[in-house]
Structure formats: structure tokens, C-alpha cells
N, C-alpha and C positions, 0 to 999 in steps of 0.2 A: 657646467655639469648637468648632464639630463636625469629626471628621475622616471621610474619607470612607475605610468601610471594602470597598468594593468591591475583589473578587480581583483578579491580574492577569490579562489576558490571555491564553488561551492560545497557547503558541509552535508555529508549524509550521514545520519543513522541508521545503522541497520540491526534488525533485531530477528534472530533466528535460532534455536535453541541446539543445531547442528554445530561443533565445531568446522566440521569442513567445509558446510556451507556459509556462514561468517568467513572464514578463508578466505575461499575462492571469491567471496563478491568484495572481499577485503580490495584482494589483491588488483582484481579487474580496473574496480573503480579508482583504487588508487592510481595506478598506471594511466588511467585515462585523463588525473589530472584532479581528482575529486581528494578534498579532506574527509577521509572514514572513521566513527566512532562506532562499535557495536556495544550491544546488547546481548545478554544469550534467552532472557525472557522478559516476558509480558509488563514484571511491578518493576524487574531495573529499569525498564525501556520507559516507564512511567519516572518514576522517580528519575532519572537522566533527564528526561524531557523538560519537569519542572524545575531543575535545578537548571539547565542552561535557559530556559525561557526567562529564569525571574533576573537572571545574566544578562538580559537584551540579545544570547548566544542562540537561539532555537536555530536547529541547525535548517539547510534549504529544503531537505527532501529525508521521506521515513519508507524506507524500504522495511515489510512485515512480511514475517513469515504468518502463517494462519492458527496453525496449530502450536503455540507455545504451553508452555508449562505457568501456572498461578494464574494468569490471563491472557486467554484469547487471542490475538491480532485482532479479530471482528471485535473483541472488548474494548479492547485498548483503541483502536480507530475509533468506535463508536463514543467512549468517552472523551476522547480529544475533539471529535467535532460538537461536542454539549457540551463541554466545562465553560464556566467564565472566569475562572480567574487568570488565566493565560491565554487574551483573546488573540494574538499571534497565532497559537497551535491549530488554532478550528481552523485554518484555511489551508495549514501546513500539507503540500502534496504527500498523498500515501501511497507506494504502491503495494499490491496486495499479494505476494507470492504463496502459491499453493498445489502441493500433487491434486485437491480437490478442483477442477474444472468444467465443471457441468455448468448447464447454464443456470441453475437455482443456486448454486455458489458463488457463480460471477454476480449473479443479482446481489445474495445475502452479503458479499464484501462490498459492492456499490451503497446499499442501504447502509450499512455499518458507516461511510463515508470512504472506502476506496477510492484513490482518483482514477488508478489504472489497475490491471489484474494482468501478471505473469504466471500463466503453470507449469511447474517441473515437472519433466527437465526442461530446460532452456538454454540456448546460444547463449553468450558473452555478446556478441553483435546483439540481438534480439533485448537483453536487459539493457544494454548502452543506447540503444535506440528510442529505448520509452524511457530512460532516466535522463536524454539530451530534450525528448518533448515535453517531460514534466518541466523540469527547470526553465524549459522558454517559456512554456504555456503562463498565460496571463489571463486566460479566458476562462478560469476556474477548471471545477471539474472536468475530469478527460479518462473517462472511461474505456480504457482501450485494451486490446489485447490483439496480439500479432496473429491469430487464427480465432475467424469466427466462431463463439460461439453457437452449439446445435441448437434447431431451430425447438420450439416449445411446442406440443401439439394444443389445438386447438381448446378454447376452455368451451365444457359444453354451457350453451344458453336453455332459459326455462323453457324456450321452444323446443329445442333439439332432442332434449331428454322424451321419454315417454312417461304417461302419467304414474306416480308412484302408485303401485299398486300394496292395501295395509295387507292383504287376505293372501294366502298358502296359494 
């Protein structure tokens, strides 16, 4: 009798305060073979987190929305890669979903500890494709997003500027 030694699936979290957007990224990933839990904000997606972490359960990957209700995404990222009592979670991939996509957003989610940044709208191909990189990545953070972000203009230096003048 053979047994079938294929892994389990990997588990994602997602946490998004949209019904239809938990939905649709429900359905997606589930189809593509992924175990899906959500969240609808910021303290369940915490409290979820600590309760499967202290389980040995923390799931593989934390798809965030940015703008939830009680806390943040940037919060809630930014406390899971500082906390120590569930050293597991600080490394847990995040990605960062957001309509905010400038590039001072992309930064302020990387700083928070984003691994990757998705902005809505987006493909179903385009989120399968950074949630198949995150799960192989082994290389740590992977800050990624399927269209460049715009470039920053230049910061001026003490040179460039002219001299402040105090006087009218």
C-alpha cells in the first residue's frame, strides 16, 4: 500500500476589513491549493496570530490589507516583526496590500516589515505570483511589487540649496 507523501499545504492568513475582498482572495487562493483563514481587522488578525503561534500553527504567509479598523496593517506588521514572545511570527512573510501606492507607502510598508507590496486593483495571476515567491523565498525579505515603483526626486544637499536668507 503506498502512502502519499506530499506536504501540506501551505496556510495563509489574510486580513482585510472588505467582505468582498477576503472573498475573492478567499476563493483565489483557495483554488490554487492554499489552506485560507481570514481576518476582517487588525486585533482579530493579532489575537488569530497569537493563538495559532503558541499552537506550533502560525500559518506560512500573512496577506494585509493597510488600512484596517483598531489596527493598522503597517501596526500590526510592525508589531510582529518586534514582539518576542512568538519568535516564529517576526520572520512570517507579509504581504502588504494597498489602493495607497506611491513610493513613500511602499517604503512606510517595507519599514513596518512588509516583505512584498501589492496595490489595488490587482490580477489574481499578479497576487498568485508574489504569494508563489513569498512561500519559496528563503532569502528573507523580498520586497517586491509587479510595477515599479515612481521614481523619488532628488533630496536637495547643503550644497544645492542657497543660502537661507533670516532678512524680508
Amino acid at each position: 500500500m503506498m502512502h502519499s507523501t506530499c506536504p501540506a499545504a501551505p496556510t495563509i492568513l489574510i486580513v482585510d476589513d472588505s467582505p468582498v475582498c477576503r472573498t475573492v482572495l478567499r476563493i483565489a487562493l483557495s483554488r490554487a491549493g492554499y489552506h485560507v483563514q481570514t481576518c476582517c481587522d487588525g486585533l482579530s488578525a493579532l489575537s488569530t496570530l497569537a493563538h495559532l503561534a503558541s499552537k506550533a500553527a502560525a500559518p506560512d504567509l500573512l496577506i494585509l490589507d493597510w488600512l484596517l479598523p483598531h489596527l493598522s496593517g503597517l501596526q500590526l506588521a510592525s508589531l510582529l516583526r518586534h514582539q518576542t514572545r512568538f519568535p516564529q511570527l517576526n520572520h512570517l512573510p507579509i504581504l502588504m496590500l494597498s489602493c495607497r501606492h506611491g513610493a513613500l507607502d511602499r517604503l512606510k510598508a517595507r519599514l513596518a516589515g512588509a516583505s512584498a507590496f501589492l496595490p489595488k486593483p490587482f490580477t489574481i495571476a499578479d497576487l498568485l505570483a508574489i504569494v508563489r515567491a513569498l512561500l519559496s523565498s528563503s532569502s528573507g525579505p523580498l520586497l517586491t511589487s509587479l510595477s515599479p515603483p515612481p521614481a523619488l526626486p532628488p533630496v536637495p544637499t547643503a550644497q544645492s540649496l542657497p543660502p537661507p536668507s533670516f532678512f524680508p
